[in-house]
C-alpha positions in Angstrom: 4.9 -19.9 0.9 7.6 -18.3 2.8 6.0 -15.0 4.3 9.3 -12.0 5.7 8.8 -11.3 9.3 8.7 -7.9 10.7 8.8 -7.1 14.3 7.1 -4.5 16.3 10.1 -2.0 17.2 7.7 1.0 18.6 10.5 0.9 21.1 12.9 2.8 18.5 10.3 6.1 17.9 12.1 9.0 18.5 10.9 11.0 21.6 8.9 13.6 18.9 6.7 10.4 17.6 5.9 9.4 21.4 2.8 11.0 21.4 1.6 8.9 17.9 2.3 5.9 20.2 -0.4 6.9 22.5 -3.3 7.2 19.7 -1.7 3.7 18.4 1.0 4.2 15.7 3.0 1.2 15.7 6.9 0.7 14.3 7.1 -2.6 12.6 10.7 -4.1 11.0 11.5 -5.6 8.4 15.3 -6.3 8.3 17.5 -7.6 5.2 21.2 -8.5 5.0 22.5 -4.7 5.0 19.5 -2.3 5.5 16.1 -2.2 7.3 12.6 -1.9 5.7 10.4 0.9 7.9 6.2 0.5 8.2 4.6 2.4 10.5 0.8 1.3 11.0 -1.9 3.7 12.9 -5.8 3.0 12.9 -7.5 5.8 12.5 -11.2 6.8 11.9 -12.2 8.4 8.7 -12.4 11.8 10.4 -9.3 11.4 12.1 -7.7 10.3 8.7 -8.5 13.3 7.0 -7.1 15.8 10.3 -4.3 14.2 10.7 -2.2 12.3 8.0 -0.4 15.0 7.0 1.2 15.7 10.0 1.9 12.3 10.7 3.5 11.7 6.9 5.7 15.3 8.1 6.7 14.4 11.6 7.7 10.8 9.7 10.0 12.5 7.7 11.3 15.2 10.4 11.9 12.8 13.3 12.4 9.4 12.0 13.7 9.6 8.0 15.6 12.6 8.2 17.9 10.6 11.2 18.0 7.2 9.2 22.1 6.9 7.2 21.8 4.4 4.9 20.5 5.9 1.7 18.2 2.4 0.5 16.5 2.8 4.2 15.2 6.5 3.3 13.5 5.6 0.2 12.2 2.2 1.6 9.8 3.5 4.6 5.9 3.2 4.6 2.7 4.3 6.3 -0.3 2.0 6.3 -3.7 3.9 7.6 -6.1 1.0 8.8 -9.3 2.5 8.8 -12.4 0.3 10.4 -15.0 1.4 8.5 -15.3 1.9 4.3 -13.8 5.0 3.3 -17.0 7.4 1.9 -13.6 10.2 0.8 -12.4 8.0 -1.9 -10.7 10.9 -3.5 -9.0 11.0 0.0 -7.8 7.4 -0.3 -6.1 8.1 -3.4 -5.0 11.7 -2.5 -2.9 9.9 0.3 -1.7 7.4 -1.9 0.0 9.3 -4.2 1.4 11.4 -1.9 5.1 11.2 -2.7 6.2 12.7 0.3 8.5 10.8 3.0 7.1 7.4 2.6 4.6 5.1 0.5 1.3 5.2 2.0 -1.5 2.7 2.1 -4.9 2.9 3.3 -6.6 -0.4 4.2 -10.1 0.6 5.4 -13.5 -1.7 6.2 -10.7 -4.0 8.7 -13.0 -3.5 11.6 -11.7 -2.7 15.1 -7.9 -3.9 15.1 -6.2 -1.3 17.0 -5.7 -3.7 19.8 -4.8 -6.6 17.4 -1.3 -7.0 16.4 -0.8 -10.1 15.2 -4.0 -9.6 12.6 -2.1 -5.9 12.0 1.3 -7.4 11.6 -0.8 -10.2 9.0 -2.3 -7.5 6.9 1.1 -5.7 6.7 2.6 -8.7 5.4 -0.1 -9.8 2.6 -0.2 -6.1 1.3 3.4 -5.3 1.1 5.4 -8.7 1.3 3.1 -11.3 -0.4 3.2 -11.7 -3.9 0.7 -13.6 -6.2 2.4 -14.7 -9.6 -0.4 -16.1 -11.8 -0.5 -19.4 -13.4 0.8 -19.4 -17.0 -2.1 -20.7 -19.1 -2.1 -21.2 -22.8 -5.2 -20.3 -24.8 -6.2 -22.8 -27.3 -8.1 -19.8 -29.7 -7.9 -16.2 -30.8 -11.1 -16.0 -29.3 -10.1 -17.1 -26.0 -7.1 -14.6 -26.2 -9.2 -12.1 -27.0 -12.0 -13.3 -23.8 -8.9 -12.7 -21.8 -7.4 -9.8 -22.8 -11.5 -8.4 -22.8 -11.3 -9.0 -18.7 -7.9 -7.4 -18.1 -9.1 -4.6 -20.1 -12.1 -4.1 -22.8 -10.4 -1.2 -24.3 -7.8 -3.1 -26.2 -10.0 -5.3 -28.1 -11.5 -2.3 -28.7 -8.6 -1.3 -30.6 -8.6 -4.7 -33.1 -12.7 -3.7 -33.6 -11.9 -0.4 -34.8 -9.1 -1.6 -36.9 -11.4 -3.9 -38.6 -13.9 -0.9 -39.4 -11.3 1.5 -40.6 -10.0 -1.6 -42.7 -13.4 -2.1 -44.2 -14.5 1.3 -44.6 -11.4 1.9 -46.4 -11.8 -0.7 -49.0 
Protein backbone atom coordinates (compact mmCIF):
# COMPACT_ATOMS: atom_id res chain seq x y z
CA UNK A 1 0.00 0.00 0.00
CA UNK A 2 1.50 3.20 -1.11
CA UNK A 3 1.41 5.49 2.07
CA UNK A 4 2.06 10.03 0.85
CA UNK A 5 5.02 11.25 2.70
CA UNK A 6 5.03 14.39 4.58
CA UNK A 7 8.07 16.11 5.97
CA UNK A 8 8.64 18.01 9.07
CA UNK A 9 9.01 21.78 7.77
CA UNK A 10 8.80 23.44 11.45
CA UNK A 11 11.54 25.39 9.76
CA UNK A 12 8.76 27.48 7.70
CA UNK A 13 6.64 28.86 11.07
CA UNK A 14 6.29 32.23 10.90
CA UNK A 15 8.27 34.13 13.68
CA UNK A 16 4.46 34.64 15.61
CA UNK A 17 4.17 30.60 15.84
CA UNK A 18 7.93 30.30 17.30
CA UNK A 19 6.87 30.16 20.62
CA UNK A 20 4.26 26.97 19.69
CA UNK A 21 7.54 25.36 18.55
CA UNK A 22 8.85 25.47 22.04
CA UNK A 23 5.80 23.60 23.81
CA UNK A 24 6.13 21.12 20.56
CA UNK A 25 3.91 22.17 17.66
CA UNK A 26 5.38 20.56 14.69
CA UNK A 27 4.87 21.73 10.68
CA UNK A 28 4.53 18.59 8.63
CA UNK A 29 4.18 18.67 4.44
CA UNK A 30 2.50 17.11 2.37
CA UNK A 31 3.24 18.34 -1.23
CA UNK A 32 1.29 17.52 -4.64
CA UNK A 33 1.93 18.45 -8.19
CA UNK A 34 0.68 22.34 -7.78
CA UNK A 35 -0.19 22.99 -4.13
CA UNK A 36 0.90 21.89 -0.60
CA UNK A 37 -1.19 20.11 2.08
CA UNK A 38 -0.52 21.91 5.76
CA UNK A 39 -0.72 19.59 9.31
CA UNK A 40 0.42 21.02 12.18
CA UNK A 41 0.65 18.35 15.16
CA UNK A 42 1.11 19.55 19.11
CA UNK A 43 0.75 17.15 22.13
CA UNK A 44 -0.94 18.52 24.66
CA UNK A 45 -2.40 17.38 28.03
CA UNK A 46 -6.07 17.47 28.52
CA UNK A 47 -5.82 20.61 30.64
CA UNK A 48 -3.62 22.22 28.30
CA UNK A 49 -6.08 21.16 25.43
CA UNK A 50 -8.87 22.88 26.79
CA UNK A 51 -6.66 26.44 27.65
CA UNK A 52 -5.27 26.58 24.72
CA UNK A 53 -6.70 25.27 21.28
CA UNK A 54 -8.36 28.20 20.48
CA UNK A 55 -5.61 30.35 20.29
CA UNK A 56 -3.57 28.04 18.54
CA UNK A 57 -6.59 27.34 15.80
CA UNK A 58 -6.48 31.73 15.73
CA UNK A 59 -2.80 32.33 15.52
CA UNK A 60 -3.03 29.35 12.72
CA UNK A 61 -5.13 31.34 10.77
CA UNK A 62 -3.54 34.91 11.55
CA UNK A 63 0.17 33.97 11.01
CA UNK A 64 0.34 31.06 8.73
CA UNK A 65 -3.19 30.77 6.52
CA UNK A 66 -3.83 34.22 6.13
CA UNK A 67 -0.08 34.44 4.28
CA UNK A 68 -0.58 31.18 2.19
CA UNK A 69 -1.64 32.40 -2.07
CA UNK A 70 -2.89 29.53 -3.55
CA UNK A 71 -6.54 29.33 -2.78
CA UNK A 72 -6.72 25.01 -2.59
CA UNK A 73 -3.75 25.44 0.17
CA UNK A 74 -6.16 27.66 2.52
CA UNK A 75 -8.85 25.32 2.64
CA UNK A 76 -6.51 22.18 2.80
CA UNK A 77 -4.67 22.87 6.29
CA UNK A 78 -5.17 20.73 9.56
CA UNK A 79 -4.45 20.55 13.35
CA UNK A 80 -4.02 17.20 14.92
CA UNK A 81 -4.05 17.48 19.04
CA UNK A 82 -2.30 14.24 20.32
CA UNK A 83 -3.32 13.93 23.75
CA UNK A 84 -1.50 11.05 25.97
CA UNK A 85 -4.09 10.09 28.05
CA UNK A 86 -8.17 9.30 27.18
CA UNK A 87 -10.01 12.39 26.91
CA UNK A 88 -12.62 12.52 30.15
CA UNK A 89 -14.20 16.13 28.03
CA UNK A 90 -15.67 14.16 25.23
CA UNK A 91 -17.90 16.98 24.49
CA UNK A 92 -14.50 18.88 24.12
CA UNK A 93 -13.24 16.40 21.56
CA UNK A 94 -16.08 16.95 19.38
CA UNK A 95 -16.45 20.75 20.20
CA UNK A 96 -12.89 20.98 18.58
CA UNK A 97 -13.77 18.86 15.83
CA UNK A 98 -16.38 20.71 14.45
CA UNK A 99 -14.82 23.72 14.72
CA UNK A 100 -14.90 25.20 11.22
CA UNK A 101 -12.62 27.75 11.83
CA UNK A 102 -9.00 27.96 9.91
CA UNK A 103 -8.36 24.29 9.60
CA UNK A 104 -9.75 20.66 10.22
CA UNK A 105 -8.91 19.53 13.53
CA UNK A 106 -8.35 16.07 15.01
CA UNK A 107 -7.84 14.95 18.40
CA UNK A 108 -6.06 11.56 18.76
CA UNK A 109 -5.87 11.03 22.56
CA UNK A 110 -4.74 7.64 24.83
CA UNK A 111 -1.17 7.74 22.26
CA UNK A 112 0.90 7.82 25.27
CA UNK A 113 4.02 10.05 25.61
CA UNK A 114 5.04 10.90 21.87
CA UNK A 115 6.06 14.37 21.98
CA UNK A 116 9.60 13.38 21.46
CA UNK A 117 8.63 10.69 18.81
CA UNK A 118 8.40 11.87 15.33
CA UNK A 119 8.52 9.20 13.26
CA UNK A 120 5.45 7.35 15.39
CA UNK A 121 3.84 11.19 15.10
CA UNK A 122 4.54 11.53 11.45
CA UNK A 123 2.84 7.48 11.33
CA UNK A 124 -0.22 8.52 13.02
CA UNK A 125 -0.58 11.52 10.76
CA UNK A 126 -0.37 9.43 7.83
CA UNK A 127 -3.04 6.47 8.90
CA UNK A 128 -5.62 9.23 10.04
CA UNK A 129 -5.50 11.52 7.21
CA UNK A 130 -3.79 9.69 4.18
CA UNK A 131 -4.73 6.03 4.59
CA UNK A 132 -7.73 4.77 3.24
CA UNK A 133 -9.53 1.44 3.91
CA UNK A 134 -11.94 0.39 0.95
CA UNK A 135 -13.83 -2.72 2.17
CA UNK A 136 -14.11 -5.90 0.42
CA UNK A 137 -17.17 -6.22 -1.78
CA UNK A 138 -19.05 -9.26 -0.46
CA UNK A 139 -22.20 -10.67 -1.81
CA UNK A 140 -24.86 -11.86 0.56
CA UNK A 141 -26.36 -15.14 -0.28
CA UNK A 142 -30.05 -14.15 1.73
CA UNK A 143 -32.36 -11.38 2.67
CA UNK A 144 -31.49 -12.33 6.00
CA UNK A 145 -27.92 -11.91 5.73
CA UNK A 146 -28.62 -8.44 4.13
CA UNK A 147 -30.57 -7.55 6.69
CA UNK A 148 -27.66 -9.11 9.58
CA UNK A 149 -25.60 -6.58 7.73
CA UNK A 150 -27.32 -3.66 7.37
CA UNK A 151 -28.46 -4.50 11.49
CA UNK A 152 -24.50 -3.91 12.26
CA UNK A 153 -24.05 -0.69 10.22
CA UNK A 154 -27.07 0.57 11.70
CA UNK A 155 -30.18 -1.17 13.65
CA UNK A 156 -32.35 1.61 12.96
CA UNK A 157 -33.02 0.80 9.34
CA UNK A 158 -34.26 -2.56 9.73
CA UNK A 159 -36.13 -0.97 12.11
CA UNK A 160 -37.83 0.81 9.38
CA UNK A 161 -38.85 -2.72 7.27
CA UNK A 162 -40.34 -4.01 11.01
CA UNK A 163 -42.53 -1.23 11.31
CA UNK A 164 -43.57 -1.39 7.72
CA UNK A 165 -44.58 -4.84 8.33
CA UNK A 166 -46.84 -3.75 11.38
CA UNK A 167 -48.46 -0.77 9.74
CA UNK A 168 -49.03 -3.31 6.71
CA UNK A 169 -50.66 -5.75 8.99
CA UNK A 170 -52.49 -3.61 11.19
CA UNK A 171 -53.89 -2.09 8.21
CA UNK A 172 -55.38 -5.07 6.70
Amino acid sequence: MYYPDIINVTKKLPEQLIGYKEEGLILWEKKYENFNTYIFSICLTENKLVESWKKLRNDIALYFQSNLEKEIELWNIYIVFFIEDKIEQIELKYKIENDHYCARKIVLDNVGDIKDDQEKLKSLIIKKLFELKIPELTTPDSIEEIENLINLNDPRLTGINTIQTLIKVYKD
